[in-house]
Residue, then its C-alpha position, 0 to 999 in steps of 0.5 A: x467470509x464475506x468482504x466489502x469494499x468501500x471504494x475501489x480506485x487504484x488500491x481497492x482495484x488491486x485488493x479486489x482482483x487479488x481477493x476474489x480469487x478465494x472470497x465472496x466480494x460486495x462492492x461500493x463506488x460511484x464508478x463501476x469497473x465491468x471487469x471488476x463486476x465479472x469476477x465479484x458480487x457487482x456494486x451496491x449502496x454503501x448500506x447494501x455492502x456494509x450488511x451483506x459483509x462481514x469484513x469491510x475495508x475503506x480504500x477511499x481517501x480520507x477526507x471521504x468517510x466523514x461525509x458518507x458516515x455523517x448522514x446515515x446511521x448503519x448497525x456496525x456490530x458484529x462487523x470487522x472494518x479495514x481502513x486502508x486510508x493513509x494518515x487517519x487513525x483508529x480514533x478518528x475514524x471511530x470519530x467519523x463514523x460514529x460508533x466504536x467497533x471493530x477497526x484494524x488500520x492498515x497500510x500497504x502498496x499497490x503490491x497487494x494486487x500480486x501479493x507482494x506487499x508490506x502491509x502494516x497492521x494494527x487494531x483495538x482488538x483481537x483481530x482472528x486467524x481468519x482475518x490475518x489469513x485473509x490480509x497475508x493473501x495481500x502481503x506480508x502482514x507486520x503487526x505494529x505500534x499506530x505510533x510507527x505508522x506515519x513513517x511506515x507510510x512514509x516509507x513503505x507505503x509511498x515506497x513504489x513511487x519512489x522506485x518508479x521515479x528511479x526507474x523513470x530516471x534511468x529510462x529518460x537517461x537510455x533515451x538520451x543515450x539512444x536506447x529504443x523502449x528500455x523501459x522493460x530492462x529497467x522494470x528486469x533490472x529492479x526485479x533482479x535486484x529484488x531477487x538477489x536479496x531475496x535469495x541472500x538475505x544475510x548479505x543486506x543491501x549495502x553488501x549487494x553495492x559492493x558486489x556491483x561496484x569494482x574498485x575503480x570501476x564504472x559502479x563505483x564512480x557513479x555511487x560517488x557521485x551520487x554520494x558527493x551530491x547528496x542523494x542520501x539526504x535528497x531521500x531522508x528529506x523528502x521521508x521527513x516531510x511524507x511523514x510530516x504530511x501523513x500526521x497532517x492528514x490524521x488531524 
C-alpha cells in the first residue's frame, strides 16, 4: 500500500516518521524536510502524490484544502483519503474538494510519531483491515459517531498540550524553588504516572490520588487547595470552549 501526505508540519512529520518504517510514502508541502526525503519517496506536486498513492491523508490546516482542491480537478476513484484537519467534517470536506469518495475522518495527538496516541476515526464507508492495520501503527484506533468528534478533539486531541502546561508549571515552580534543569523529572514523573495506570488499570485515576495523598499529608494539602480554588472547573471551562471553537472551525 502506497501512502501520501498532503502536508507535512508537525503532525504529518510524526506520521511520517512513524509510517516509513513499513510504507512506501509520497510527500506534498511547500517546504521540504531533508531528513523527511531520506527515509521516504521525497516531495512532489499535490497531483503527483495523489496518483502515486493509494491512501491519502490531509495533515494540513483546515482553511488550506478548499484553495488547493478549487483550481484543480484530480480522479479520486478508487482512492482512500484521511483527513487529520480538526473541526471539518465528512461533508464538508466532500464539499471542498468536489467529489464524493472514500473519506475517513480522523483525530489523534502528536503521539503518533511513537505510536501512542488516541486516534478516533470515523468514515462513509467500510474502511478495510488493511487500512485499520496501518492507522493501529499510529495508536489506539477508537471507531465513533462524527457527533462525538468536537469534544473528542477537544479533549483528546488538544490533550498533550495540556499536560505540557502542567509539566511547565511544575517546572517554572522547581525553578523558583531552586532546582537546576528539572524538566527531565517532570517529563519521568508524567511517564511514571502513566505507567501506574497502565499496569493497573482496574484502580482508575481517582484511586492513584488517594495512593499519593496521605492523610494529613503534603498530597493532600495540595489537592485541596487546587480543589478549593477551582481547578476542576478552570479545566471543564477551557474543554467547553475547545469544543465551541472545533464546531466553529466545521462551519
Amino acid at each position: 500500500m502506497k501512502i501520501g501526505f498532503i502536508g507535512v508540519g508537525n503532525l504529518g512529520e510524526k506520521a511520517v516518521t512513524k509510517l516509513s518504517k513499513n510504507y512506501d510514502l509520497f510527500l506534498s508541502d511547500p517546504i521540504e524536510k531533508e531528513e523527511l526525503t531520506k527515509v521516504t519517496n521525497g516531495y512532489f506536486s499535490l497531483e503527483e502524490t495523489i496518483n502515486s498513492s493509494d491512501v491519502i491523508f490531509f495533515t494540513i490546516k483546515p482553511n488550506i484544502i478548499g484553495e488547493l482542491f478549487s483550481k484543480n480537478d484530480f480522479n479520486l476513484q478508487d482512492k482512500t483519503f484521511i483527513s487529520f484537519m480538526a473541526g471539518l467534517s465528512l461533508d464538508k470536506i466532500h464539499e471542498l474538494i468536489g467529489e464524493k469518495t472514500n473519506l475517513i475522518r480522523g483525530m489523534p495527538t502528536v503521539g503518533i510519531g511513537t505510536g501512542d496516541s488516541a486516534i478516533a476515526i470515523t468514515s462513509n464507508f467500510s474502511i478495510s483491515e488493511e487500512v485499520k492495520n496501518m492507522l493501529f501503527n499510529l495508536g489506539l484506533v477508537i471507531e465513533m459517531k462524527e457527533e462525538h468528534f468536537d469534544a473528542f478533539t477537544a479533549i483528546v486531541g488538544a490533550g498533550p498540550a495540556y499536560f505540557a502546561l502542567l509539566a511547565e508549571t511544575l517546572v517554572e515552580i522547581a525553578y523558583k524553588e531552586g532546582f537546576e534543569k528539572p524538566e527531565s523529572w517532570v517529563n519521568t514523573l508524567m511517564l511514571g504516572t502513566s505507567k501506574i495506570y497502565d499496569e493497573e488499570k482496574e484502580i482508575g485515576f481517582e484511586s492513584i490520588m488517594s495512593m499519593v495523598a496521605s492523610k494529613g499529608g503534603v498530597t493532600e494539602k495540595a489537592l485541596e487547595t487546587m480543589k478549593e480554588n477551582g481547578f476542576k472547573t478552570i479545566v471543564s471551562d477551557a474543554i467547553k470552549m475547545a469544543i465551541e471553537r472545533s464546531k466553529e472551525l466545521g462551519k
